[in-house]
N, C-alpha and C positions, 0 to 999 in steps of 0.2 A: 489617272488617279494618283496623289501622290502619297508617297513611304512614307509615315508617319514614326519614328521610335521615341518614345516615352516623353511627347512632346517635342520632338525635334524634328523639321520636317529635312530630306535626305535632299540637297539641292545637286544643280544637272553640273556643275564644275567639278565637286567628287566627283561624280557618275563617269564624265570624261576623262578625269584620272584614273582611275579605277578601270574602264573596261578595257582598256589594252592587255593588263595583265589578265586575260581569261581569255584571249582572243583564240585559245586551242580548247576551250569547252564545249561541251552540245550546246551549250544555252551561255553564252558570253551574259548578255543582259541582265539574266536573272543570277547567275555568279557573283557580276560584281553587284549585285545590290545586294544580293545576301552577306557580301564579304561587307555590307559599307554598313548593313543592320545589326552585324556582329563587331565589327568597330563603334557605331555608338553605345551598343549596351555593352561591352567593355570600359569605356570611357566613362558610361556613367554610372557603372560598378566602383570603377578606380575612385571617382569624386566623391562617391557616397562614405569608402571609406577612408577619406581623408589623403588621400594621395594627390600629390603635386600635380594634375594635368595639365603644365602649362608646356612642358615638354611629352605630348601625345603618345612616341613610340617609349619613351621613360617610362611613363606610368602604367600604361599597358603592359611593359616589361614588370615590373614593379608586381603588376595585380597578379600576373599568371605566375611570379617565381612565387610568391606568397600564399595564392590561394589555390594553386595548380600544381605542387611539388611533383617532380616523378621521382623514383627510385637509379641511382645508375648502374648498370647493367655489372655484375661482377663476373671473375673468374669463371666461373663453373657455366653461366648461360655466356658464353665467349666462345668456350670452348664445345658446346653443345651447337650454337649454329656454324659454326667453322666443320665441326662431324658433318650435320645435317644437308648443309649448303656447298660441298668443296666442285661445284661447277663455275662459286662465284670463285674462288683463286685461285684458279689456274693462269698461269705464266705462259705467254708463247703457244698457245691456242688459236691456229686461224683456220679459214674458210676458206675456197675460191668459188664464188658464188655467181650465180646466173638470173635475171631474172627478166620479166615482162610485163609491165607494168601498163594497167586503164587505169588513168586519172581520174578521180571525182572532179567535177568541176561545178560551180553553181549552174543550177538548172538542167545536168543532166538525170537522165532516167535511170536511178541506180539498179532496178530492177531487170530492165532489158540490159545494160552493162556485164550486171554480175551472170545472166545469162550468156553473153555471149562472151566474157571471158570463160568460162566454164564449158562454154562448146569449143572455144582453141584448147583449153585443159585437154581435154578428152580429146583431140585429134593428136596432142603430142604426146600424152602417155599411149598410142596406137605407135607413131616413130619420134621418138626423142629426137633423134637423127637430126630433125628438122628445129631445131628452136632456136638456134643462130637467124636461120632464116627467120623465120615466124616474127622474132623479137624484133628484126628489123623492118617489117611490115608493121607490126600490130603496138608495138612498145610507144609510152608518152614519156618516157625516161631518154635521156641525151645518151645514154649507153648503147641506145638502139644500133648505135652507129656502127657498135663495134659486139653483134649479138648477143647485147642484152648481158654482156661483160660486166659487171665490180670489181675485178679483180679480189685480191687478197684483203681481205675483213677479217679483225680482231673483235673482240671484245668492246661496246664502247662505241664501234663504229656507227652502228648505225639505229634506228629509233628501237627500244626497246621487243618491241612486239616481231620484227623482221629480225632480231637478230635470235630471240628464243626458237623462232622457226629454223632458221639457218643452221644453226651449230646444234640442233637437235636430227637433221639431216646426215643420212651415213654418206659418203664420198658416191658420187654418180647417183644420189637420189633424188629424183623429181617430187616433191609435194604436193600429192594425188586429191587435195583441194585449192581452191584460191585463197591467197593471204590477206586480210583484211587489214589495212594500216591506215594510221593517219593522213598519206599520201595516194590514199586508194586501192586498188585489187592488183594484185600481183599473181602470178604463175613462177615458182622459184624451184630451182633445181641447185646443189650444192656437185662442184666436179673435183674438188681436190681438199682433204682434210689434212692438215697437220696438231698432229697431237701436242699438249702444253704439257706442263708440269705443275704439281700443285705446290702452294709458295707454303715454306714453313707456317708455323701458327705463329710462331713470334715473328714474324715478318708481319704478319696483319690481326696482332691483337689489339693494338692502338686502333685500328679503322673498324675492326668489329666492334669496339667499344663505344666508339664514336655513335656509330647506326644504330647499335641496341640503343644508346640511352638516346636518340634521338626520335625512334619510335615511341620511345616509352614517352619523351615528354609531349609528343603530339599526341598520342591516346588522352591524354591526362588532358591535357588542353581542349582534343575536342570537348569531351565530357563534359567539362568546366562551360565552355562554350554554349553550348546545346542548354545546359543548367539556365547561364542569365537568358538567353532568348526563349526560352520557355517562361520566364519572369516577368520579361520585358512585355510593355503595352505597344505593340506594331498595328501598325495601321497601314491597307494600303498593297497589303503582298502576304500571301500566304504562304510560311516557312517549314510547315508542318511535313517532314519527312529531310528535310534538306540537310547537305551536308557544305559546308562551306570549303573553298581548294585551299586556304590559306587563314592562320588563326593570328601570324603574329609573324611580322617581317621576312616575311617571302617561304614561312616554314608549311610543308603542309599540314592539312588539318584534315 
């Protein structure tokens, strides 16, 4: 059936432009057509009031600085997530990390998977002793070769979710569950911690500023967002709960 937006039917050349950038979503498909339903009821927000769409990411720029303002982030909420947050600026903070990694791979059974990583779990939290070995039997990671080795990991390093794990691990701890990441189920242990130093405020009051107002102006955009396609006449896909990855030039939304 085809996406109908306020008389404009969604043709499959967008659609192939558009799905790559979602290719790390649950739902790539339904992403990019929600991103491609949220670009025409933008566009024909922008035309309605008079704005120029002959250059698309102009006017869209145009509509959201206009009718989507946010606030920029001052002094006082700077220095309030710099207090709350001082695990994000720490300097010279690393890891030496170990881990053991089953791949998701299409078509396997991630049930019996996370089963039987969770039974190697539980045989090496019995002898740690062993997960050199272990990692080199059981790991889909090239690390295997050298037990389940990373070496030394910063901040940065690696996907967000394996590194909250890691650097929340004390020195010689095993992670007494499996880690769920975009790369699959991991078994991770941390063997050597070196402590950082936390960076002045005025070393990172330009980059806190940066990110508050940058939150602030994607809040505001969703909003905005969510506003026209509740407006908008869609035909063709039911949007109702959705949240779009992206509102306006690669920003999230």
């Amino acid at each position: 059936m085809p996406v109908i937006v306020n008389g404009v039917e969604l043709n499959d050349a967008d659609l192939e432009r558009e799905l790559p950038l979602h290719a790390d979503a649950d739902n790539p498909m339904r992403e990019a057509v929600t991103a491609l339903v949220l670009r025409r009821a933008l566009l024909d927000e922008a035309g309605r009031l008079g704005l120029d769409a002959s250059d698309e990411e102009g006017a869209i720029g145009a509509l959201l600085a206009r009718e989507a303002p946010a606030p920029e982030a001052d002094e006082a909420a700077c220095r309030r997530f710099y207090q709350m947050h001082p695990q994000r600026f720490m300097a010279g903070e690393l890891v030496e990390a170990d881990h053991i990694l089953f791949q998701v791979t299409p078509g396997v059974n991630l049930d019996m998977l996370r089963a039987h990583g969770n039974a190697v779990l539980a045989e090496l939290m019995e002898d740690p002793s062993r997960f050199a070995e272990v990692a080199r039997q059981q790991s889909n990671c090239p690390s295997a070769a050298v037990g389940g080795s990373l070496g030394q990991l910063g901040r940065g390093d690696t996907v967000p979710e394996f590194e909250r794990a890691v650097f929340a691990l004390p020195a010689g701890g095993l992670l007494p569950q499996l880690l769920e990441t975009r790369h699959g189920l991991h078994i991770v242990r941390v063997t050597r911690r070196i402590e950082g130093r936390m960076q002045p405020y005025e070393h990172v009051a330009g980059q806190i500023a940066a990110a508050l107002s940058s939150m602030s102006r994607d809040t505001a955009w969703r909003q905005y967002a969510r506003l026209l396609v509740e407006r908008a006449d869609i035909q063709g896909i039911d949007l109702q709960g959705a949240e779009p990855e992206r509102v306006y030039g690669g920003s999230a939304a």
